[in-house]
PDB file of N, CA, C and O in Angstrom:
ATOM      1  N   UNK A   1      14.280   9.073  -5.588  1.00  0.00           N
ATOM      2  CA  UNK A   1      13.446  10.010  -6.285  1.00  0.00           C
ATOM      3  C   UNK A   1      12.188   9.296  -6.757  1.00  0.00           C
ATOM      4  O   UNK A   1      12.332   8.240  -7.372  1.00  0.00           O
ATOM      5  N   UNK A   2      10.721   9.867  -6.481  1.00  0.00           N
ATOM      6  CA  UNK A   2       9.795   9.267  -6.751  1.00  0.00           C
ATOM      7  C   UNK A   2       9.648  10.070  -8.217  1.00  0.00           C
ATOM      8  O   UNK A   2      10.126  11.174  -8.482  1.00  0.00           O
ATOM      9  N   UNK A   3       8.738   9.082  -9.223  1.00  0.00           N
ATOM     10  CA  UNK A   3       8.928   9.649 -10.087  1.00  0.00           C
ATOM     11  C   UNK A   3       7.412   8.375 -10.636  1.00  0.00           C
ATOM     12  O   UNK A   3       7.464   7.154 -10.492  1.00  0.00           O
ATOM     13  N   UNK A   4       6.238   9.154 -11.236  1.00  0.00           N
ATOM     14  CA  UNK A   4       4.802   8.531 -11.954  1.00  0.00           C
ATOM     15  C   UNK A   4       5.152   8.628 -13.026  1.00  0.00           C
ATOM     16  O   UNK A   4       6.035   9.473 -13.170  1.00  0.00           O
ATOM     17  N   UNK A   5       4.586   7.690 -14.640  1.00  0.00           N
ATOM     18  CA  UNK A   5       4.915   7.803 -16.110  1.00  0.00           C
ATOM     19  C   UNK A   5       3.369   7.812 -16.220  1.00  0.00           C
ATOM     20  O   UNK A   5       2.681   6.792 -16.185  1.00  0.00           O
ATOM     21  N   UNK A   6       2.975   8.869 -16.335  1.00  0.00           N
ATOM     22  CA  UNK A   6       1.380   8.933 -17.127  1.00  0.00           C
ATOM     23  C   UNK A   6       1.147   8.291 -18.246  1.00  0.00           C
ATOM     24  O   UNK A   6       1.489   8.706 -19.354  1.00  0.00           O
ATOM     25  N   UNK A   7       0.520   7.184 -18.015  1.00  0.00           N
ATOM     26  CA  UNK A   7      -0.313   6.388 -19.422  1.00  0.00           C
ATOM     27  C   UNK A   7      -1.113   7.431 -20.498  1.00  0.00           C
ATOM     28  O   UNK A   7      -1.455   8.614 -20.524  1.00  0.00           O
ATOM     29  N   UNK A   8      -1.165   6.619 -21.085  1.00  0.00           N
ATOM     30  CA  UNK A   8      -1.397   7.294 -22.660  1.00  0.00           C
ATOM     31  C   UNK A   8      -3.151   8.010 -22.299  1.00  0.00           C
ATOM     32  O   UNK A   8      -3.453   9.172 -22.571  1.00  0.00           O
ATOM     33  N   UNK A   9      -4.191   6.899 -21.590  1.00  0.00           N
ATOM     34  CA  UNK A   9      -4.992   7.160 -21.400  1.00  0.00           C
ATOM     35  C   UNK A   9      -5.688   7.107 -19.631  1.00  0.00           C
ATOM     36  O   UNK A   9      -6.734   6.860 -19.029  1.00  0.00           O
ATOM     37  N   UNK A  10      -4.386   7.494 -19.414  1.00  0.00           N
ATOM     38  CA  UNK A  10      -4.708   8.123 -18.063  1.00  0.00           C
ATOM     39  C   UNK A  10      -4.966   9.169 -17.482  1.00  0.00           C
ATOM     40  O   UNK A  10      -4.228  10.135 -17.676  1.00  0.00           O
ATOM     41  N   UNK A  11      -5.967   9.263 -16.697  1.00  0.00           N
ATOM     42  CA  UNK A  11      -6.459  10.697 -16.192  1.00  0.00           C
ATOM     43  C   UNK A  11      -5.411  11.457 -15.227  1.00  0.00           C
ATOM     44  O   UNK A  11      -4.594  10.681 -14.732  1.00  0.00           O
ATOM     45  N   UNK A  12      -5.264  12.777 -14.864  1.00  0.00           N
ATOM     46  CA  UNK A  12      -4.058  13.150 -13.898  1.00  0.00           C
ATOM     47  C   UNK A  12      -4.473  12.860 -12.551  1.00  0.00           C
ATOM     48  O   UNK A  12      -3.681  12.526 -11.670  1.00  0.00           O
ATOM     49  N   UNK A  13      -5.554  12.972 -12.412  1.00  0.00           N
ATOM     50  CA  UNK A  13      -6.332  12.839 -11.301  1.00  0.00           C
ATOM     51  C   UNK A  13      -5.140  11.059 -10.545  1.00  0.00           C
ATOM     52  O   UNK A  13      -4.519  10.707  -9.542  1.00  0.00           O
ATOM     53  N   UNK A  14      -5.420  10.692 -11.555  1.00  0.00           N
ATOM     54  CA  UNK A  14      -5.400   8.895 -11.066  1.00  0.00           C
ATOM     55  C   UNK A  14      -3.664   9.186 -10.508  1.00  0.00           C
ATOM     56  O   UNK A  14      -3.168   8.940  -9.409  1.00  0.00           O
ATOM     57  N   UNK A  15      -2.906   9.916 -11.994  1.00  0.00           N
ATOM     58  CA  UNK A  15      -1.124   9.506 -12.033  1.00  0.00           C
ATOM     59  C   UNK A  15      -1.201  10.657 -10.732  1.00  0.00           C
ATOM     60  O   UNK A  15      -0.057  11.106 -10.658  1.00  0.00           O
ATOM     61  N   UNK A  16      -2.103  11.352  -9.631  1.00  0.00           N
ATOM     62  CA  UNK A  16      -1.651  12.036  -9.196  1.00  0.00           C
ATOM     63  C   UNK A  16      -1.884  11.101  -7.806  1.00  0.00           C
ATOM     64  O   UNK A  16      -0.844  11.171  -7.152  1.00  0.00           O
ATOM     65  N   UNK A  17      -2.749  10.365  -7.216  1.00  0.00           N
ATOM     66  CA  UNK A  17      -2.729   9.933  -6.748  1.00  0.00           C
ATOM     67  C   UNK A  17      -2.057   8.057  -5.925  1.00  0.00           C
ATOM     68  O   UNK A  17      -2.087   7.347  -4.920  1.00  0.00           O
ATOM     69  N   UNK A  18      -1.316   8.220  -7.946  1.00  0.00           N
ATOM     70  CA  UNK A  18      -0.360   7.073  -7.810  1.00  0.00           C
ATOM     71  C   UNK A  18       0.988   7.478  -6.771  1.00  0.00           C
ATOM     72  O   UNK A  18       1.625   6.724  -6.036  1.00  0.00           O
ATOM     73  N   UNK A  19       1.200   9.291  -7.063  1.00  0.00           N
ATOM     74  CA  UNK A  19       2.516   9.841  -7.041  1.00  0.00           C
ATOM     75  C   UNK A  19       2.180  10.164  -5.376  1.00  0.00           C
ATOM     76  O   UNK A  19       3.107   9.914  -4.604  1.00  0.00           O
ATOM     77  N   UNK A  20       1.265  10.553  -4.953  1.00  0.00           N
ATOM     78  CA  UNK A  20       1.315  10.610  -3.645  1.00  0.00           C
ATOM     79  C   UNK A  20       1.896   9.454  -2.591  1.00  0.00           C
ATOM     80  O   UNK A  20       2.755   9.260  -1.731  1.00  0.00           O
ATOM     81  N   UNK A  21       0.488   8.670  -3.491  1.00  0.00           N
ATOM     82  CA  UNK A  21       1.063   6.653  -2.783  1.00  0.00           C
ATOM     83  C   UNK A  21       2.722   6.227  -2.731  1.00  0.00           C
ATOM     84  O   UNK A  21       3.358   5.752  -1.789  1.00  0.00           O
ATOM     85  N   UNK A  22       3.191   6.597  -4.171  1.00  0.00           N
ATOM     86  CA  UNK A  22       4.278   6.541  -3.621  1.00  0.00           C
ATOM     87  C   UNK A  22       5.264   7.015  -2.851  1.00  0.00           C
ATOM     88  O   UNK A  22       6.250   6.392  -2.458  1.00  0.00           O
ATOM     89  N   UNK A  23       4.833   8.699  -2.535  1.00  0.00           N
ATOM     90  CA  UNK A  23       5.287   9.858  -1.946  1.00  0.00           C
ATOM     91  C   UNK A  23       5.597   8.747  -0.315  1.00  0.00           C
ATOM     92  O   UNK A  23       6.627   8.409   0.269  1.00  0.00           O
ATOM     93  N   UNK A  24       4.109   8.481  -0.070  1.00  0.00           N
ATOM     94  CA  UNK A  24       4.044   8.479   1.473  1.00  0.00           C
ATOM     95  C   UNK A  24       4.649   7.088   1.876  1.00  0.00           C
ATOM     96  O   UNK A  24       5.344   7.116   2.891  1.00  0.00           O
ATOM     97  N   UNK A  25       4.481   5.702   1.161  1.00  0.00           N
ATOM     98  CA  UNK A  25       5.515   5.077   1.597  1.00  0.00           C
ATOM     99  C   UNK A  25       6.993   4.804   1.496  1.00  0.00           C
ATOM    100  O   UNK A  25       7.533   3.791   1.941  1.00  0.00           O
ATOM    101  N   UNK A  26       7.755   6.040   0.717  1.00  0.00           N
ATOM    102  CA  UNK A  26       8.793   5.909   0.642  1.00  0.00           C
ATOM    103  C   UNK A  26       9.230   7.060   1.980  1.00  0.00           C
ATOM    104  O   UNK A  26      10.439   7.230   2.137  1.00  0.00           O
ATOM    105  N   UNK A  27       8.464   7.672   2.728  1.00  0.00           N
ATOM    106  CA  UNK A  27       8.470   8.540   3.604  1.00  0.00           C
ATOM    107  C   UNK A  27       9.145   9.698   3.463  1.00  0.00           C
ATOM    108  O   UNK A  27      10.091  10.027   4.178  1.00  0.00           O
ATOM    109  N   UNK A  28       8.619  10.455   2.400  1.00  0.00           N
ATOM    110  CA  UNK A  28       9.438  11.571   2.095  1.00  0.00           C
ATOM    111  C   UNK A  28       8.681  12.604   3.198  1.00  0.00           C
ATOM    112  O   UNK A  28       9.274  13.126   4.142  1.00  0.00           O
ATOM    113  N   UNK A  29       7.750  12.727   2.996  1.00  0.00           N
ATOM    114  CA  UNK A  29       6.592  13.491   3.923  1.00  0.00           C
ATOM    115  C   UNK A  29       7.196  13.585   5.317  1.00  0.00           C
ATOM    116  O   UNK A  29       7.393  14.727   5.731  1.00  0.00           O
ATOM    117  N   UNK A  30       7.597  12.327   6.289  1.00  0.00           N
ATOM    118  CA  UNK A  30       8.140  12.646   7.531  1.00  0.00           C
ATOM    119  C   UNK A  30       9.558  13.096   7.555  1.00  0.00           C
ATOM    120  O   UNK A  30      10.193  13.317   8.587  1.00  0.00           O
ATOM    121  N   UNK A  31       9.849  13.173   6.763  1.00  0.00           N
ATOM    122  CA  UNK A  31      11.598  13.376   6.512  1.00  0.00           C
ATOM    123  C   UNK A  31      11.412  14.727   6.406  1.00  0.00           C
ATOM    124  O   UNK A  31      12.013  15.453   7.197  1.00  0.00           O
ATOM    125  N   UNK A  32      10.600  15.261   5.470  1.00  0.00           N
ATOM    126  CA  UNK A  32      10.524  16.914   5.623  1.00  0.00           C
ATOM    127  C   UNK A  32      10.154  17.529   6.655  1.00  0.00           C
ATOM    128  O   UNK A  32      10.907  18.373   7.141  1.00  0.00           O
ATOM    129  N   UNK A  33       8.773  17.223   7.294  1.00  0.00           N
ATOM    130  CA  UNK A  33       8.664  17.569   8.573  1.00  0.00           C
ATOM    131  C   UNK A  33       9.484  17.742   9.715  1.00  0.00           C
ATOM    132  O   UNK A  33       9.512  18.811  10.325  1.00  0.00           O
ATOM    133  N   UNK A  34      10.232  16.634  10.079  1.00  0.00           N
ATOM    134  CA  UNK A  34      11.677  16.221  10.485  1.00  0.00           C
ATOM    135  C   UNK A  34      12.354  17.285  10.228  1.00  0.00           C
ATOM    136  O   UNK A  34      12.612  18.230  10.973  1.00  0.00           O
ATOM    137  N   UNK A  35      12.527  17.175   9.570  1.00  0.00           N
ATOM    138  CA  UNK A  35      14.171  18.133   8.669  1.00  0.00           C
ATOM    139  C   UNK A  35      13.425  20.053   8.904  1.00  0.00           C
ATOM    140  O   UNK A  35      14.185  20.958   9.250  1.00  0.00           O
ATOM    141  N   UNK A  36      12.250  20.251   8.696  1.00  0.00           N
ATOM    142  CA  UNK A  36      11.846  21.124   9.030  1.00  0.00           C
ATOM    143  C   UNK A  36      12.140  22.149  10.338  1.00  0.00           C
ATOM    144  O   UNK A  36      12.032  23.356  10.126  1.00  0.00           O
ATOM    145  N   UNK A  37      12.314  21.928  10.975  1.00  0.00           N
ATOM    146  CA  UNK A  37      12.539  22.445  12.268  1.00  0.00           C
ATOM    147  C   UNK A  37      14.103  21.958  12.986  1.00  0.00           C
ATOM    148  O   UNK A  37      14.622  20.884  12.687  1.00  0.00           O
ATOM    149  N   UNK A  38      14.678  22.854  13.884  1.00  0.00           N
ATOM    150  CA  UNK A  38      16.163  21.988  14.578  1.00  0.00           C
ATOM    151  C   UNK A  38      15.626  21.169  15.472  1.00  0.00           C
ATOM    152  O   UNK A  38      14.655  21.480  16.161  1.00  0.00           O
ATOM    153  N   UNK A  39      16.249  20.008  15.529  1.00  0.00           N
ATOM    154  CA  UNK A  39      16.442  18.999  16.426  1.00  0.00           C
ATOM    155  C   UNK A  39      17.294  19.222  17.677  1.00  0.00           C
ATOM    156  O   UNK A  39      18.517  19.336  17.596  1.00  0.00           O
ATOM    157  N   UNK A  40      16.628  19.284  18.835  1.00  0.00           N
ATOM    158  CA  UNK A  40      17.955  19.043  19.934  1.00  0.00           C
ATOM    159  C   UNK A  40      18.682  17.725  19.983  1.00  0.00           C
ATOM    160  O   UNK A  40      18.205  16.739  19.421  1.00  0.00           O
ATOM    161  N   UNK A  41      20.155  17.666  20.829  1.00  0.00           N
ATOM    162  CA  UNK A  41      20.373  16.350  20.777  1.00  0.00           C
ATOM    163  C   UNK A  41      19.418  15.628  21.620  1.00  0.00           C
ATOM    164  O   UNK A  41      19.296  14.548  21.041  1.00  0.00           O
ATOM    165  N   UNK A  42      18.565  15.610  22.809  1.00  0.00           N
ATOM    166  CA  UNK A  42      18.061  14.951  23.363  1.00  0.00           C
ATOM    167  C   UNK A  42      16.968  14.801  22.382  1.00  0.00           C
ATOM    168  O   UNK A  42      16.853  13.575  22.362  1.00  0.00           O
ATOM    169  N   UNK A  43      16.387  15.108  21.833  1.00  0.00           N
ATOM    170  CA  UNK A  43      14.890  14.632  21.199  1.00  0.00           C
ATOM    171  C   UNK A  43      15.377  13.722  19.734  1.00  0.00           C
ATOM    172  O   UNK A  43      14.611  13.004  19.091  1.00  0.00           O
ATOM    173  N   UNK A  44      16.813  13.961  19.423  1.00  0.00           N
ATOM    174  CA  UNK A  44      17.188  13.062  18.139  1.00  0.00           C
ATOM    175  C   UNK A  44      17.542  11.872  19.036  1.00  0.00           C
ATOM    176  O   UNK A  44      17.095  10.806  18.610  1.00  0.00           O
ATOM    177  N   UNK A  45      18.317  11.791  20.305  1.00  0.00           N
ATOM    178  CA  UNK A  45      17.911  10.447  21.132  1.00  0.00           C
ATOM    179  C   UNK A  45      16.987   9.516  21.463  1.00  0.00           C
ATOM    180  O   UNK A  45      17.005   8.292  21.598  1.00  0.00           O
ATOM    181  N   UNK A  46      16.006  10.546  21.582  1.00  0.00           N
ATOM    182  CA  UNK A  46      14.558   9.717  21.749  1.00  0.00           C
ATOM    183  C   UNK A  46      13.731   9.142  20.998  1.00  0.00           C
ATOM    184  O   UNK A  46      12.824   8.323  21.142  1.00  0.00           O
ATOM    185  N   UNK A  47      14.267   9.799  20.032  1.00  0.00           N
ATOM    186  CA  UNK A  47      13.484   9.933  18.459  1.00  0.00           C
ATOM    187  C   UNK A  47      14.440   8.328  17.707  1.00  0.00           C
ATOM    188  O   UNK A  47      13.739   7.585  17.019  1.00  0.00           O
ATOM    189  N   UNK A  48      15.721   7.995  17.874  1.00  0.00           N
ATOM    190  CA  UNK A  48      16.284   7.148  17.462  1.00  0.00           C
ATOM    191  C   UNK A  48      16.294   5.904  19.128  1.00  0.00           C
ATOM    192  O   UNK A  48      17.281   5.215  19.387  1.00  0.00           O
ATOM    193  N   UNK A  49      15.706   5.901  19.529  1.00  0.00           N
ATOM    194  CA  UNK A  49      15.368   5.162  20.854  1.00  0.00           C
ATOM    195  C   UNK A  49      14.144   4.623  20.467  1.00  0.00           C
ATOM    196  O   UNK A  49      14.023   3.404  20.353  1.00  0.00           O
ATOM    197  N   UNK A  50      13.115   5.475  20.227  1.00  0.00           N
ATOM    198  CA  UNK A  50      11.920   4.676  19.878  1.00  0.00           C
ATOM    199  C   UNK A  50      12.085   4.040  18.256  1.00  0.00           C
ATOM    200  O   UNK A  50      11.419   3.030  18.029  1.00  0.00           O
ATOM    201  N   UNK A  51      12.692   4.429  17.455  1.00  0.00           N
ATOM    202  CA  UNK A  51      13.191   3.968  16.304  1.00  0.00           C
ATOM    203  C   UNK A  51      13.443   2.430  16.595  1.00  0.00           C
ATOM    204  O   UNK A  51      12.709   1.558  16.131  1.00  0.00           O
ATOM    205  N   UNK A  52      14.587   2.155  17.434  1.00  0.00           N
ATOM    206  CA  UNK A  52      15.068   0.840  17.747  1.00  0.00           C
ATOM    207  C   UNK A  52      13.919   0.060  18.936  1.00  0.00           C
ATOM    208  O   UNK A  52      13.917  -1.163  19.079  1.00  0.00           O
ATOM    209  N   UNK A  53      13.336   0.632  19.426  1.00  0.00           N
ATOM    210  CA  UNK A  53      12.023   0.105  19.806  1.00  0.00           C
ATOM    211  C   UNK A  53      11.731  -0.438  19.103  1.00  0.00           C
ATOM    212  O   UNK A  53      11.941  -1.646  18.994  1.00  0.00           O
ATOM    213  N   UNK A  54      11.057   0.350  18.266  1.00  0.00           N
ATOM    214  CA  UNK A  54       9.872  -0.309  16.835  1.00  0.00           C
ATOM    215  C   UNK A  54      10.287  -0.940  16.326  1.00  0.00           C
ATOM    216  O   UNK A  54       9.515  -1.543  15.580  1.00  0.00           O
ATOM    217  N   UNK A  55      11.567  -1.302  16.265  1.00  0.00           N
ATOM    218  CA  UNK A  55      12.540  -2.005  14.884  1.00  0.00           C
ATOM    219  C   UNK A  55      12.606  -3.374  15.806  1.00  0.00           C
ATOM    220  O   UNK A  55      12.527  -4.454  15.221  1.00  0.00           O
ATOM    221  N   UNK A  56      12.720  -3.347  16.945  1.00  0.00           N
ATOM    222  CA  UNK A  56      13.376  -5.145  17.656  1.00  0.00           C
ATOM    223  C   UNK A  56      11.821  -5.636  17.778  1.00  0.00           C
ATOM    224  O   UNK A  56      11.810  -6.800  18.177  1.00  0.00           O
ATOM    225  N   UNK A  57      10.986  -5.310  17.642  1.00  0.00           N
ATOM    226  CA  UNK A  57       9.817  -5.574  18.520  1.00  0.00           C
ATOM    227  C   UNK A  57       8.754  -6.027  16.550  1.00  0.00           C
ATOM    228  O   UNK A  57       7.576  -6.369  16.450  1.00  0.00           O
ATOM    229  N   UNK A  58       9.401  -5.901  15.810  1.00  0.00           N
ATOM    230  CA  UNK A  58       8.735  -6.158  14.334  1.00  0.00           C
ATOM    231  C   UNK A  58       9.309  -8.015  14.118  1.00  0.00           C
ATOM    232  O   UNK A  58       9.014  -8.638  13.099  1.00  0.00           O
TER     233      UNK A  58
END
């Protein structure tokens, strides 16, 4: 759970753009998208194929 503590003299503007930052590298954003729509089994194959791509090759 992402979660910003607004400083005393902080603008929202700023704690809102802290909360995004953290939004997007904890990858909530592709997980919804993802989760958004059904998956066939072949495209959750491919989808966890290039996963382990990206992952041996780091």
């Amino acid at each position: 759970m992402t979660q910003v503590v607004v400083g005393q003299n902080e603008s929202i503007e700023s704690a809102l753009r802290r909360f995004k930052r953290q939004v997007s590298k904890a990858g909530i954003f592709a997980d919804i998208k993802r989760l958004r729509h059904y998956e066939t089994p072949i495209e959750k194959r491919k989808r966890k194929a290039l996963a382990r791509r990206k992952k041996r090759f780091r």
